[in-house]
N, C-alpha and C positions, 0 to 999 in steps of 0.2 A: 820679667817675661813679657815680652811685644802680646799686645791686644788681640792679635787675629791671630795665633799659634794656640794649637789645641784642635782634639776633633769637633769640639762642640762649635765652634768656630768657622766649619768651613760653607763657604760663601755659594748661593744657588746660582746655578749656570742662567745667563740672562735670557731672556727669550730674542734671540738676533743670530743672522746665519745660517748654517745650517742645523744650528738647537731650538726646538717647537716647547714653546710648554702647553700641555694637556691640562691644566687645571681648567681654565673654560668647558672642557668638551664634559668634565664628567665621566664618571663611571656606570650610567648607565647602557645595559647595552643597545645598539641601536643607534645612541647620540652621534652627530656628525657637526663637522666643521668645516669651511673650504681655508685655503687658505694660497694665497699670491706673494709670493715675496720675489725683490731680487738683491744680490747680493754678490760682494768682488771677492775671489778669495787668494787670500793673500799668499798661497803655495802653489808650483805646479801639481794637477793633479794629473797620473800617467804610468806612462813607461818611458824611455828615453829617448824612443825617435820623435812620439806622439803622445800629445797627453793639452790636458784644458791649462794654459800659461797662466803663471802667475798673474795677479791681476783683472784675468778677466771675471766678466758679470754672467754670473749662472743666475738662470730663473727658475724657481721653484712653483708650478703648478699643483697643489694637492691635494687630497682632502683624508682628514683623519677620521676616524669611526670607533667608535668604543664598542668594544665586544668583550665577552665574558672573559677571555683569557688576557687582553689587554687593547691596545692601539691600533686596527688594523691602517696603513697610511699606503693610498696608492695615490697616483697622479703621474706627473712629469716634471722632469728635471731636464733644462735645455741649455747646451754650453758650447763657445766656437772652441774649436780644439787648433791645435797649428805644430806641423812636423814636417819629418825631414822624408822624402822619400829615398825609399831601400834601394831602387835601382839608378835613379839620375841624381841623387845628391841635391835635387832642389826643395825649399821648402816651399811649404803651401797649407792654408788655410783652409776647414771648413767649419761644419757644426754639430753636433751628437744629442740624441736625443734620446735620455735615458726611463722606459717607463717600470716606473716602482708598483709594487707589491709585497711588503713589507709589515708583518708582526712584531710590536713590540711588547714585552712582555710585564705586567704586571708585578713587581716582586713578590707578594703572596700567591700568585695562581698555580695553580698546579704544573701548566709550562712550564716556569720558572724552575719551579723545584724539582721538575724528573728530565732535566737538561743540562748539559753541560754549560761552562760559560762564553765558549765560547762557538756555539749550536745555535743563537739564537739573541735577536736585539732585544734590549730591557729598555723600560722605564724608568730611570733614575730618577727621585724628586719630583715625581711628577712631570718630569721634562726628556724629551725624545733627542739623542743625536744622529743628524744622519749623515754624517759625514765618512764615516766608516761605509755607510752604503752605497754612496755616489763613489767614495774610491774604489771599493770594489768592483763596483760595475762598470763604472769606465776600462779598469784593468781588464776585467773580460770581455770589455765590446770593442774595445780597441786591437787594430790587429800586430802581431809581432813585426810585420815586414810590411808596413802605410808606404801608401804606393801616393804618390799625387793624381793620374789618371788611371784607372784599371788595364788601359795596355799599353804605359809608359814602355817604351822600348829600349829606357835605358840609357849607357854610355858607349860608347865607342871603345871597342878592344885595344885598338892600336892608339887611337890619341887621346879619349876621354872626352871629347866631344858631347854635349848631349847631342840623340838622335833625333828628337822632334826636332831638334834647330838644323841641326846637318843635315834632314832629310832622306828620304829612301834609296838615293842613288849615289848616297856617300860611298866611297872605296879610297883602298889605298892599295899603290904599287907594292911587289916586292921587293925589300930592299937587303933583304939576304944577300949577297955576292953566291954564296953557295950555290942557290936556284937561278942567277944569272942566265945560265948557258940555258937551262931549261925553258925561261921566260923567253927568248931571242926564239929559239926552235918552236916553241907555242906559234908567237906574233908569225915568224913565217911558213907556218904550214898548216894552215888552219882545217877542220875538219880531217877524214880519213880518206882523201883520196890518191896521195903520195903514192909513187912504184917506189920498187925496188932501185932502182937505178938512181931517183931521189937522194936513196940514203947511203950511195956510196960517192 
């Protein structure tokens, strides 16, 4: 039987990332800690137009606090994010800046025990993940349809064009044959001043 197989076995999550370990801070309540880290993560974090790329260095600003019922951990979490825009197809970089407010739960406290599992973050080992927190909250601060500018105007109907590049005064003829005769009768009789005599 391999050495490391078995529950008595299994190995404490390291402190690196986005896993904290609490055994410095204590359980008293009151105790605090700041804490600076930065770190690359190795998955996209997101939705599919937008979301923090693989690789990139999230910075963790926080500070944890020990209170009766567990961990309380607020601060900031700061990451460039990079997507596609919904209306012009171009991508574009910026940055998100997620501010945490987060309970983690002690596994004897009472929290714990009148909660569901999945109501509420725990304290496992004495170590805090927060990786589940920053992806959630990316996923709700992020928006379904990431625009690159807020009044990106888009593409062009007829050729696909982006609009910022075409410009305000892009158009295009009609090239229907059908509406022919009607565009020629346009071009030569402009406004409504035409008689009757005109039009026979």
């Amino acid at each position: 039987m391999p050495a490391d197989s078995g529950s008595g076995s299994r190995r404490r999550p390291s402190d690196a990332g986005f896993v904290l370990d609490t055994r410095s801070l204590g359980r008293k309540p009151g105790s605090m800690k700041t804490l600076q880290r930065s770190m690359t993560v190795p998955d996209k974090i997101g939705l599919d137009l937008i979301g923090v790329p693989a690789g990139a260095e999230v910075n963790l600003d926080l500070t944890l606090q020990s209170v009766s019922e567990g961990v309380l951990v607020t601060g900031s979490v700061t990451a460039p994010i990079a997507g596609e825009c919904s209306r012009c197809l171009e991508s574009f970089t910026d940055e998100i800046v997620l501010q945490v407010t987060e309970l983690f739960a002690y596994p004897d406290s009472v929290t714990e025990q009148t909660t569901e599992e999945d109501e509420i973050y725990r304290v496992v080992d004495d170590m805090i993940d927060l990786e589940s927190v920053v992806t959630d909250m990316v996923g709700l601060e992020l928006p379904l349809q990431p625009l690159c500018e807020p009044d990106c105007a888009g593409l062009c109907a007829e050729c696909g064009v982006r609009m910022a590049i075409a410009g305000s005064d892009h158009r295009h003829e009609i090239l229907d044959p059908r509406w022919a005769g009607l565009a020629k009768f346009t071009a030569e009789s402009p406004g409504t001043g035409g008689t009757a005599a005109d039009l026979n």
